[in-house]
Phi, psi and omega in degrees: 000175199247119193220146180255110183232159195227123155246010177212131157326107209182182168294216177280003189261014187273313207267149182226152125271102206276162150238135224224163175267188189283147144264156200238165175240139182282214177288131193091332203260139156256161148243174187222162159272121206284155186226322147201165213229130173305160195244121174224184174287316180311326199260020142238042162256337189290307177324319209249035192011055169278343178236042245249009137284002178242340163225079163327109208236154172227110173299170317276184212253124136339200181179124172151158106258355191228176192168145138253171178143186216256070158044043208252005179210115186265164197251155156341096161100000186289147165205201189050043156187135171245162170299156154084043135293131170287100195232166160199153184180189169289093185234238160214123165104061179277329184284134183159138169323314154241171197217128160281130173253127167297336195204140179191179188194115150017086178295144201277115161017117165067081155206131179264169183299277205322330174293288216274357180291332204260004193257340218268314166233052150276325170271346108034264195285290198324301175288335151322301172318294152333268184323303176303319172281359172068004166320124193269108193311172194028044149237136166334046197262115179281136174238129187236130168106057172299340198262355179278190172330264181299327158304292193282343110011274173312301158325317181254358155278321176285322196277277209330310245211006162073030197253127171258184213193116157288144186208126187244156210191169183265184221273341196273328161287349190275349153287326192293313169285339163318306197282327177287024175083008152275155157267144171252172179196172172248151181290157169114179186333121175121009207269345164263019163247353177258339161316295184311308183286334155330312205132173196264139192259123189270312165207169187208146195238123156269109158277345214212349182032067175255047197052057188240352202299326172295343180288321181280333174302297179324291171295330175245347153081022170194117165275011152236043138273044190214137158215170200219154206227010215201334179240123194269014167271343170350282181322316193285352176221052165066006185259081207332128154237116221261134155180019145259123173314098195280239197274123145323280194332298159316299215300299184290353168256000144246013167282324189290324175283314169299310205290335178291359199242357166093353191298351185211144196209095183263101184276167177261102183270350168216158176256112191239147139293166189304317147349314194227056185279001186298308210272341162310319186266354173306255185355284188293349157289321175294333198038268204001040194266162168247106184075236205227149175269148164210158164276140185239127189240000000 
């Protein structure tokens, strides 16, 4: 099969397409053919070996955690799923033709692979955060760097839960985040006053770790109403920086729930083949995305 592998930690010129054997799933685990594979930040912080207490990598290395597709191997105790079932969820080595998944779920009616590839920990991390920043339903939570995968994610969990939400974002995004129920502003010069000029901020969430965290300390006036998911400096100024994975397993029964009842909507704003997972993680590093990047196999 055709697998996106990396063998020494580096930029994107690191990743190959390879040719690799299958992998089987073992007990708990299915496998599936894969039919597209999520694009996330972690996986060229895993490349660029930045995280490497938290995702332990052995070169060489896959490259994925998330993915859909079609079921062609059940694992040992595993039950509630058969071959040829439509699933998407978490594993490893994902960009690759087949894949083993740890934690997965039915994909919800009218959800294409490319859609449902883009959700599982991004809605993950969103409710994680959440939680973690202690936002409150009728409280204020600013989010900066709103419009990618987990920001529209966050948005929209929040507006579910009665939370209102500031959301910054570039001057091209500011309709987007309007339709998921934020109020919006734009980042650069100006912004904490215009942040400011909003209302009073209950917690703030950093998506994008674009150095703002003093800003966020600031506007709400405790850091540990601030967490942060993208700056790994956080932590030197009191600030939770949130990159262990709380329930999959939750996470994906309630992405399932939000997307059947329509309250959650991620769109896929670009598509890559495996080939051209180099310029997928150039993108996804540059960021301003709107909803989610994925590999399509």
């Amino acid at each position: 099969m055709k697998k996106v592998s990396f063998a020494e930690f580096g930029g994107p010129d690191v990743l190959q397409l390879i040719d690799a054997e299958e992998p089987h799933a073992g007990p708990g685990q299915v496998r599936i053919a894969v039919r597209a594979a999520g694009v996330n930040p972690v996986d060229w912080r895993v490349r660029e070996g930045q995280v490497l207490g938290a995702h332990p990598t052995v070169l060489p290395s896959g490259v994925g955690l998330d993915a859909s597709g079609v079921v062609d191997e059940v694992g040992e105790g595993v039950d509630g799923v058969e071959v040829g079932d439509h699933v998407f969820g978490e594993g490893s080595s994902t960009y690759a033709e087949f894949a083993v998944l740890s934690y997965w779920a039915r994909m919800p009616e009218g959800l294409s692979f490319e859609e449902a590839a883009g959700y599982p920990s991004v809605v993950e991390t969103a409710l994680r955060v959440v939680r973690e920043v202690g936002v409150q339903p009728g409280q204020t939570l600013l989010v900066s760097g709103a419009s990618g995968g987990v920001g529209s994610a966050v948005l929209q969990i929040a507006r579910d839960r009665g939370i209102r939400v500031i959301g910054t974002a570039g001057a091209a995004n500011q309709g987007y985040l309007r339709e998921l129920g934020a109020v919006a502003t734009t980042y650069g010069e100006g912004w904490v006053e215009r942040v400011r000029a909003l209302g009073r901020v209950d917690a703030a969430l950093d998506l994008a770790g674009s150095g703002v965290i003093r800003e966020l300390v600031e506007l709400t006036g405790d850091p540990r109403k601030v967490v942060s998911i993208a700056d790994l400096d956080a932590p030197k100024l009191g600030v939770r920086f949130s990159g262990t994975a709380g329930s999959v397993a939750d996470a994906l029964a309630e992405a399932v729930r939000l997307i059947s009842l329509g309250r959650l909507h991620i769109p896929v704003e670009r598509s890559y083949t495996l080939a051209d997972a180099a310029a997928a993680h150039i993108d996804s590093h540059a960021g301003h995305t709107r909803g989610r990047r994925v590999m399509v196999v």
